[in-house]
C-alpha positions in Angstrom: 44.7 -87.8 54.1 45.0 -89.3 57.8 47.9 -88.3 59.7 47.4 -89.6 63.3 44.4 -88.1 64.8 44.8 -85.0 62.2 42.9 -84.6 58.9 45.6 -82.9 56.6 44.5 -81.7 53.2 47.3 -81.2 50.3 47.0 -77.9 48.4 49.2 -75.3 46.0 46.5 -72.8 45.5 42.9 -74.9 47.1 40.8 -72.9 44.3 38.9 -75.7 43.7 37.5 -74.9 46.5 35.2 -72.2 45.2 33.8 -75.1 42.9 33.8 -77.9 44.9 32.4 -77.2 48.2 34.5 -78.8 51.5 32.1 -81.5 53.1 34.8 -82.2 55.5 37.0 -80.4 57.8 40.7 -80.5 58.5 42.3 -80.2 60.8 45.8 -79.1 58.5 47.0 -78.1 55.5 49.9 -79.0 53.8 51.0 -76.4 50.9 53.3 -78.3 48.6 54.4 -74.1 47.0 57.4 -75.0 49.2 58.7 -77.8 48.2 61.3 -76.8 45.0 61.5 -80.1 43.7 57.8 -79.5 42.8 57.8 -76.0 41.5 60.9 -76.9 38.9 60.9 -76.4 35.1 62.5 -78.3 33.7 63.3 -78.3 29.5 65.9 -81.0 27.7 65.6 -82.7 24.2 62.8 -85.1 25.5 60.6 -82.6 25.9 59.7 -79.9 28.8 58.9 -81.0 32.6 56.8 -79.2 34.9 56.3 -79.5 38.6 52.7 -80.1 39.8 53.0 -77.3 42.2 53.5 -74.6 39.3 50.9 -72.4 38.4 48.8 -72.4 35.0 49.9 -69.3 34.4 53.6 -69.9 34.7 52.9 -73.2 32.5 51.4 -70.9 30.0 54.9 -68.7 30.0 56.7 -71.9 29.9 55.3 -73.6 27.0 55.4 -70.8 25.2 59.5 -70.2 26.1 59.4 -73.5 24.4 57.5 -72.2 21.4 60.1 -69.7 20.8 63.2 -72.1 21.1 61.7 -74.6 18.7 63.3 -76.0 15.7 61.0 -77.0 14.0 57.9 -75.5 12.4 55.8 -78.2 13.5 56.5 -78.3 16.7 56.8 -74.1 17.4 53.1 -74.2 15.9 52.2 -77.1 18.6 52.9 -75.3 21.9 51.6 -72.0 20.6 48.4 -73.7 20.4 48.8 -75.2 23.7 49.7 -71.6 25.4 46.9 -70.1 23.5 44.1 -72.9 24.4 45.6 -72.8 28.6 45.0 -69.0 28.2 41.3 -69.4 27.7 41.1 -71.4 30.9 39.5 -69.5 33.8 40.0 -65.7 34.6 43.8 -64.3 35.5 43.3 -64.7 39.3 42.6 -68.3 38.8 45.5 -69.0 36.6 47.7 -67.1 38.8 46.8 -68.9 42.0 45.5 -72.6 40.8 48.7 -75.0 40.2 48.4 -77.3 37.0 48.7 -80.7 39.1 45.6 -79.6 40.9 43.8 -78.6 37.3 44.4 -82.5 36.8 44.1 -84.0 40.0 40.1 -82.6 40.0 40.1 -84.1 36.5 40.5 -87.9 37.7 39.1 -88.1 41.0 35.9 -85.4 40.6 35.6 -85.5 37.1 36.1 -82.1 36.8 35.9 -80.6 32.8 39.3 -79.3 32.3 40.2 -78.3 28.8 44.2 -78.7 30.1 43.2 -82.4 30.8 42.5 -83.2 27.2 45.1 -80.7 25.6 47.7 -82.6 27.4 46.0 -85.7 26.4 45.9 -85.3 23.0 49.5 -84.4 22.6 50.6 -87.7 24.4 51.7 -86.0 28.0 53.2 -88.4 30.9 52.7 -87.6 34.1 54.9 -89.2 37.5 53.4 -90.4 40.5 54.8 -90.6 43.9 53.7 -93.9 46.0 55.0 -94.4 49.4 58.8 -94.4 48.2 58.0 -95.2 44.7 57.4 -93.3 41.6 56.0 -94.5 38.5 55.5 -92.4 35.5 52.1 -93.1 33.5 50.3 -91.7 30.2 47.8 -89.0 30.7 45.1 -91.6 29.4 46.3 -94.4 31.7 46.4 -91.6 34.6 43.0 -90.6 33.8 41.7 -93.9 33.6 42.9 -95.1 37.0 41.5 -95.7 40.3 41.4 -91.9 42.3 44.7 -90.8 44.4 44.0 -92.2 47.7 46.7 -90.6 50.6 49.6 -92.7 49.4 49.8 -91.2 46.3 50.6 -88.0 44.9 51.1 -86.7 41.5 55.1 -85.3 41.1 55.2 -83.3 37.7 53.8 -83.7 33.8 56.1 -84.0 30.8 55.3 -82.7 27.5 57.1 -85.0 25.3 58.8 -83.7 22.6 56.8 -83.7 19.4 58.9 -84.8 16.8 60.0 -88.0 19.2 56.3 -88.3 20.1 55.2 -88.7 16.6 58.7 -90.5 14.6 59.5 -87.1 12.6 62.6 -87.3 11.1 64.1 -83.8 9.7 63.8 -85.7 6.0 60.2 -86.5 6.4 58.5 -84.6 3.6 55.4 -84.4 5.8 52.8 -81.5 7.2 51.4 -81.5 10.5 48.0 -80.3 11.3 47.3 -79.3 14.6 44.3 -77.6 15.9 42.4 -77.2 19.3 39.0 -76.1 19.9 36.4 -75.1 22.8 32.9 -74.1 22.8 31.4 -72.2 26.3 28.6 -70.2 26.9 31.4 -67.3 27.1 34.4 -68.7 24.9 37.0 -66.0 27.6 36.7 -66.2 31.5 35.5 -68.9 34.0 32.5 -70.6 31.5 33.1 -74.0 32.1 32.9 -75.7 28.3 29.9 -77.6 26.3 33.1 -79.5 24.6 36.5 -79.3 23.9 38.7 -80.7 21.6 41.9 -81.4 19.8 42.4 -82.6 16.7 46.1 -83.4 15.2 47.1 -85.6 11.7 49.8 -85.4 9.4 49.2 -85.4 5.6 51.3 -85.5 2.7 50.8 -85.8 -0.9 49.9 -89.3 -2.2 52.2 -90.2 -5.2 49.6 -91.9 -7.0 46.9 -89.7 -7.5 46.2 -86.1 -6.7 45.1 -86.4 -3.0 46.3 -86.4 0.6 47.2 -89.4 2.5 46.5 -89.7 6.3 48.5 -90.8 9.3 49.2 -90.2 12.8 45.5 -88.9 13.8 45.3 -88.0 17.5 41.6 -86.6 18.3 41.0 -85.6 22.2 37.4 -85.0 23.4 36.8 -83.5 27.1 33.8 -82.0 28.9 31.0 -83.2 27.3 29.5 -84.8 30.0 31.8 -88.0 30.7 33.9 -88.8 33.5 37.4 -87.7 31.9 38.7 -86.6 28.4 38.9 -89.9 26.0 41.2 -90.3 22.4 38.6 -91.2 20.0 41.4 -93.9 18.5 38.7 -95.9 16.1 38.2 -92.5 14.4 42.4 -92.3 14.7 42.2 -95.9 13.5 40.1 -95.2 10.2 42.0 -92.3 9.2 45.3 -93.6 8.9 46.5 -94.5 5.6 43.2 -93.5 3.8 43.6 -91.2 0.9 41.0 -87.9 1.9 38.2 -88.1 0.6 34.9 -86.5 1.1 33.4 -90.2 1.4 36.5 -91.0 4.2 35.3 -87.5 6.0 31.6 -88.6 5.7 32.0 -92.2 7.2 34.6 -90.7 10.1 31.8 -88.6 10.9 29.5 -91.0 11.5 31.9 -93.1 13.5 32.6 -90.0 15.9 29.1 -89.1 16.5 28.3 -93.0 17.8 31.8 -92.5 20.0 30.9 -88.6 22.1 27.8 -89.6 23.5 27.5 -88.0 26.8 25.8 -89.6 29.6 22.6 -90.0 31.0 21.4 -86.4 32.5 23.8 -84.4 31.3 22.0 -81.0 29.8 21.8 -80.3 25.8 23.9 -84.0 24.9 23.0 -83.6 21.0 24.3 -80.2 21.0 27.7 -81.4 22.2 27.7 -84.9 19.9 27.3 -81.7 17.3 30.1 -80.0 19.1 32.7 -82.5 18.0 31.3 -83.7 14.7 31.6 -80.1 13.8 35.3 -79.6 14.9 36.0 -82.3 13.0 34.9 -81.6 9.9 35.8 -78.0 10.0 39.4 -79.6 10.7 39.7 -81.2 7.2 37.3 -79.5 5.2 39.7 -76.9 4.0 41.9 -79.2 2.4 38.4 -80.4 -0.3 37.6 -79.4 -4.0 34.9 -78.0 -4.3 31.5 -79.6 -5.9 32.4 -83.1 -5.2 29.1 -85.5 -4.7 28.5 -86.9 -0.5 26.8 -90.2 -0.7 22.7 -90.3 -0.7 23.3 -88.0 -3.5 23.6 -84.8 -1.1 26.3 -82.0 -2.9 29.0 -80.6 -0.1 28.0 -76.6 -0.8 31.2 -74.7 0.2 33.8 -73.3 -1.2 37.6 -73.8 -1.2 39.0 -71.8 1.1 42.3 -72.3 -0.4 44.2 -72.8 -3.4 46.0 -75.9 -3.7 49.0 -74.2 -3.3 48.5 -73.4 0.2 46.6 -75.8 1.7 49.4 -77.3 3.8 49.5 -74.0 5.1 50.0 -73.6 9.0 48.4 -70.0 9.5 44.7 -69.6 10.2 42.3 -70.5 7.7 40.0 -67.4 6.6 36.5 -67.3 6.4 34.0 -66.3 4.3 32.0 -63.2 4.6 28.6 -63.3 5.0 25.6 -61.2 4.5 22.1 -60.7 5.9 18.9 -58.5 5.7 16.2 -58.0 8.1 13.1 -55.9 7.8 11.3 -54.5 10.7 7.5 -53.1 10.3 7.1 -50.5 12.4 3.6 -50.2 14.7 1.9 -46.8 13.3 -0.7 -47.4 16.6 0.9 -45.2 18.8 2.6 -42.8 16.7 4.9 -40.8 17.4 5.8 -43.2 20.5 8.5 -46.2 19.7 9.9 -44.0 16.4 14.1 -44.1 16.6 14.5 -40.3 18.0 19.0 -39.0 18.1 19.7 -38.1 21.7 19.7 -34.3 21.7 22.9 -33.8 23.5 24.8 -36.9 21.6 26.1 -34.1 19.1 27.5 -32.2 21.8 29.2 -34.8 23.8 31.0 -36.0 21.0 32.1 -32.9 19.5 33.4 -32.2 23.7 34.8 -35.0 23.8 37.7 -34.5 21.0 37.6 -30.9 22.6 38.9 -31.9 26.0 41.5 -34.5 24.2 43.1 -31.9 22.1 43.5 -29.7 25.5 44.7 -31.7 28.2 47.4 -34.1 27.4 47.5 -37.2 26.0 49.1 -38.7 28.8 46.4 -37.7 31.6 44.0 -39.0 29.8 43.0 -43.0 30.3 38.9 -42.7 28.7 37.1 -40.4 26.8 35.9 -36.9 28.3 32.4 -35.7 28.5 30.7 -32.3 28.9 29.0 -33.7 32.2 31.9 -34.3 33.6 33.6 -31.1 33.4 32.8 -28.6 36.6 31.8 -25.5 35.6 33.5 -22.3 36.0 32.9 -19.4 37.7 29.1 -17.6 36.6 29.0 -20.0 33.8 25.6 -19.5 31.6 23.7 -22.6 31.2 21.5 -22.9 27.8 19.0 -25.2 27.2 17.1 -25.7 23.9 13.5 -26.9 23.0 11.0 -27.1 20.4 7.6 -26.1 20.3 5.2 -27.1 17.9 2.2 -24.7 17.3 -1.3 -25.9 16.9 -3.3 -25.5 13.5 
């Protein structure tokens, strides 16, 4: 931004800073912490409201507030999900000092992977834009998809929409929502930026006619897989709706989504994150399968139903099944007794110290575990040290 002879940056927290490098200098900086208007919360039947200049972390509290004043099943389990996905977003400081307008200002003009981008994307988020004396309030896809914010322009606040509004719920619809969000990163807590994210939302009911489960409102978000923004994968949404499940219907979306995240030239491991979303997909509605039905090409589905038929509208986390595995290791005899698994002498004695010195100090002094090493000796204490000795034949 030009401002006379002046180069004047707009910032809240300027982390992006530590990932996009300044190739210009300004001359000022204009922190927009201190104007209120932008740093408002804002919560009414339409849905919640939040100022560009407030912090993720503050989001995170907010749309969990929300999550506990909900009405409605539904909609409590849909901002829990989007407190607990935010939370996995960069480390504490970051959240605490990076506002979440700048989280998705970085998102449209440098492309930047941001798993709040697509979250907010998915559950049909508006956001209102300042220009000159103007505003306008746009879609998250339709913000996305436009041209960069040039100096006239400046992004106000974003508005979760209320869900059941969002999605035509009435409180007679007989109707269960699933709702589900997903990252994969070479650390899945902290700062790892992800291979993919995604989330994945439909609502199913019972069909009348047979004993299966009818489709409809599909909203699938994909982000950071090596495109310039986050994108609703709407012929998948498309195909879904008003199809009966099947594992046919699953096999055929599947197909469909893996010729739709295709990321672009140059960016590293692509099949593995076209896997990424084919595999949160079907993890999504594979729960809700009988077991031993046929795939075409003759191939058999091999899992289990995870769970009975009177649960699987449930809401709560579906469990897993446990696994098992065996490995056997030959041992090298060539430089025997060298490499052979030998118990540290004084482990024994550590431990056994350890619940010692937390049965005599209190409980209260105590923040980790105690060793013998790290208790000075008294006064003429006797040291004693143990060996072995093996006599020659």
């Amino acid at each position: 931004m030009e401002m006379g002879v002046d180069r004047v940056k707009v910032v809240v927290g300027n982390t992006g800073l530590g990932y996009y490098k300044e190739v210009e200098s300004y001359d000022k900086y204009i922190d927009l912490r201190y104007i209120p208007e932008l740093s408002m919360i804002r919560r009414d039947d339409s849905g919640i409201n939040i100022g560009v200049a407030i912090t993720i972390s503050k989001a995170i509290e907010a749309v969990k507030e929300c999550n506990q004043h909900g009405f409605h099943i539904e909609e409590n389990m849909v901002y829990k999900k989007i407190a607990d996905h935010m939370e996995k977003v960069a480390s504490g400081f970051i959240q605490n000092s990076a506002s979440l307008g700048g989280n998705l200002v970085m998102a449209q003009r440098n492309h930047f992977p941001s798993d709040i981008a697509t979250v907010l994307l998915a559950v049909g988020s508006l956001v209102n834009i300042m220009n000159g004396l103007r505003s306008k309030e746009l879609t998250m896809e339709e913000f996305l998809r436009r041209p960069e914010l040039d100096s006239k322009s400046i992004l106000l606040s974003v508005k979760i929409q209320d869900w059941n509004r969002l999605m035509g719920i009435s409180s007679g619809t007989r109707m269960n929502l699933l709702f589900e969000t997903n990252r994969a990163a070479p650390q899945p807590l902290g700062n790892a930026l992800p291979y993919l994210n995604a989330v994945l939302m439909a609502e199913v009911s019972h069909c009348t006619t047979s004993n299966g489960i009818i489709l409809s409102n599909c909203r699938f978000a994909f982000g950071a897989y090596g495109t310039k923004h986050p994108l609703r994968a709407t012929k998948v949404e498309e195909f879904f709706t008003g199809k009966v499940l099947s594992v046919g219907v699953l096999y055929e979306a599947v197909k469909l989504l893996g010729a739709i995240v295709v990321p672009d030239d140059g960016t590293s491991n692509p099949a593995y994150r076209s896997s990424l979303a084919v595999g949160f997909l079907f993890e999504f509605f594979s729960h809700l399968f009988e077991a031993n039905v046929e795939l075409p090409d003759g191939y058999m589905n091999g899992y289990s139903p995870l769970l009975s038929p009177a649960k699987q509208l449930d809401h709560g986390k579906i469990p897993t099944l446990l696994s098992s595995s065996m490995q056997e290791v030959e041992l090298n005899r060539q430089y025997h007794p060298v490499g052979d698994p030998i118990a540290k002498s004084r482990a024994t004695i550590q431990a056994s110290c350890s619940l010692y010195v937390i049965s005599y100090y209190d409980a209260h002094e105590l923040s980790e575990a105690v060793y013998v090493d790290d208790i000075p000796s008294p006064t003429n204490c006797l040291h004693e040290a143990s060996f072995t000795v093996h006599a020659s034949q």
